[in-house]
Every structure is written in C-alpha cells, then in structure tokens.
N, C-alpha and C positions, 0 to 999 in steps of 0.2 A: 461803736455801739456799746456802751460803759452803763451797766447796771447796778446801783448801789444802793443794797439795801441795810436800814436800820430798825435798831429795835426802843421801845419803852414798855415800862409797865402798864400794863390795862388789863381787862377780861377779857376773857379770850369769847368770842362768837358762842352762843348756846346755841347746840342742836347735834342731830347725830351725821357721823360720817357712814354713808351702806357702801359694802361692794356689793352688786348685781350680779350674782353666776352667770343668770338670761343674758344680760346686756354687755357684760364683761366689760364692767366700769363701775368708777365711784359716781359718788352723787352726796351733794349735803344737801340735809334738811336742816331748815329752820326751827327751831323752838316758837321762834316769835317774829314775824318778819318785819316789826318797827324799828327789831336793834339793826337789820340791814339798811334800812329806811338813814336811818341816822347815819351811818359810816359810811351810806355811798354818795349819799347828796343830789343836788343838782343835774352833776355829770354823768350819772352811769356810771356801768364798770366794762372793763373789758376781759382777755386772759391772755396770761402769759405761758408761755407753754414750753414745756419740758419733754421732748420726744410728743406724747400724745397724752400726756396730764399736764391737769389747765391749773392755773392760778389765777383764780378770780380776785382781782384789784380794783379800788376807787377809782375812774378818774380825775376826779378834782385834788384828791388828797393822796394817793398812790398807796393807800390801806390794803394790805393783803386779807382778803378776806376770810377763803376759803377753800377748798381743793375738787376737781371734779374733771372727767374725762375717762376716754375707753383704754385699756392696761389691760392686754387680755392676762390673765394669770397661767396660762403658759409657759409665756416668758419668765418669771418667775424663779428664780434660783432659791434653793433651796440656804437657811440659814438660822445658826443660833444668836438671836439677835435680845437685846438687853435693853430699853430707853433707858439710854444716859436722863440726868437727872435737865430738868426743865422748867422755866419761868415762865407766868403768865404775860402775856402783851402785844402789843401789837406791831406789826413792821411794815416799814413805810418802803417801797420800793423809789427812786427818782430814777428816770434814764434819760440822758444823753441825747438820742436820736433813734429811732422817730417818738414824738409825743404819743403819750397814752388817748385814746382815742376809744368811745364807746363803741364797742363791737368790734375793733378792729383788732386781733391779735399780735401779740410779741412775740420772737423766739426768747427765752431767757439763754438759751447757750445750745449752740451747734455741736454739742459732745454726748456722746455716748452716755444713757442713764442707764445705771445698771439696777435692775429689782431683786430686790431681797424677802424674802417672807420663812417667818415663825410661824411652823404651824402650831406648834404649841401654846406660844400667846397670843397669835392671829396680827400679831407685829409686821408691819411692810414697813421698808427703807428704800426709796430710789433714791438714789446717790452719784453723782461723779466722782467724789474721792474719795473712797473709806478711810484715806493713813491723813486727811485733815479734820484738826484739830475745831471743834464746832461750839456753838452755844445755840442751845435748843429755847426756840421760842414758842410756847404753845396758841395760836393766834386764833382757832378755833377749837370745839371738844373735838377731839382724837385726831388735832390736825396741828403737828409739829414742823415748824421750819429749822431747817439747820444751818446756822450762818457760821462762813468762816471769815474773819472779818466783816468785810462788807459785801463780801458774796456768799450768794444762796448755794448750798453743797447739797444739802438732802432736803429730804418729806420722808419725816417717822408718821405712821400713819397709824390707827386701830379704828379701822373699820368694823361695822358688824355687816356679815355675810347674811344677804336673802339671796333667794330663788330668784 
C-alpha cells in the first residue's frame, strides 16, 4: 500500500480552517463552494486519514483538498513551533492499492502522529518525523502539507478556535 504524493503550483482552496472547542475538531469552510465543485469533479472525494484527521481528496484526480476530523486538543503537546517557509499548490496523492473510492476511507500510514500546538501562534503540527527534511505545500488557507519526498510527513495547520 505505496502512497505517493506530488506537488505543483496553484492556489490554494479559499476558505477558513475552525477548530471547534464543543466538538474537538477541525472543520473547513468554503469561501465559495464552486472552486470545490471544480477540483472534485465527477467522482466525489473521499478521506485519507491520519490517526483521526481526514484528508479530504478528489477521486477522479487525487487533489488534496482540504483537512478535517476529531483531534481532541488534549492530546496536544505543548510546542515552540515556526512555519518554515511555503508554496502555494496543489498535491495530487496516487495509491497503489486500494483505489480511491467516494466515501470509502484510506489509512495514509499506520504510525503514530504526534500533535504539536503554539499557543502563541495558534500553530498545530501533526507530524511522524520532526528530524525529516520537508517542503511545505500550502493546498488550502491555513492548511499546510509537508512532504518529504514523496511522502506526506506533516499538516502545519492555523486554525481559528470557536466555541
């Protein structure tokens, strides 16, 4: 089960990223839900899932869209955290086995994510490797992929916190 994702230049998704204190979880908002109209197509999307945050992907096209799922802030380790510097664009996931499929979810990897949170900048990192070397792709507003190679390492996130 071999996931390889890539990136180009494009704009990243308009909208906002919330964390939910109540619901203890992200959620994006759309700006405008004709640009999701366009980048999902035909097929739907599905999500790819990291512990219990989703990555919402095209099926037709394997477009990462956008980020969403329950992370209670708990778990949460405490951290002085900095976004390394980052490009707009888009990144296309392909896998291996099983096809992407509307509604059906993927694990993206059976490894421990670890949560990171700046209270000061309101900055979250979940991460499997901090000592890999990354290239941040920002594919939605305050929704950062970290690829190292061709694998997905992190999500630099800046949410805004409601109730």
């Amino acid at each position: 089960m071999a996931h390889t994702f890539t990136s180009e230049a494009a704009t990243p998704l308009a909208g906002t990223l919330r964390y939910s204190e109540s619901d203890r979880g992200f959620a994006f908002h759309l700006r405008n839900s004709d640009d999701l109209t366009g980048l999902v197509g035909d097929g739907g999307s599905t999500s790819l899932v990291a512990d219990t945050l989703q990555l919402e992907v095209a099926v037709d096209t394997g477009c990462a869209l956008y980020i969403w799922g329950y992370l209670p802030r708990e778990s949460w380790r405490r951290a002085e955290l900095k976004l390394p510097s980052s490009v707009s664009g888009r990144v296309t996931v392909e896998l291996d086995d099983p096809p992407l499929e509307a509604g059906i979810s993927v694990s993206i990897a059976r490894s421990n994510w670890e949560v990171l949170f700046d209270e000061s900048s309101s900055l979250v990192r979940v991460v499997r490797d901090r000592q890999l070397p990354e290239k941040l792709v920002e594919i939605a507003d305050g929704v950062h992929l970290g690829l190292s190679g061709t694998m997905l390492n992190s999500f630099w996130l800046f949410p805004k916190f409601v109730e």
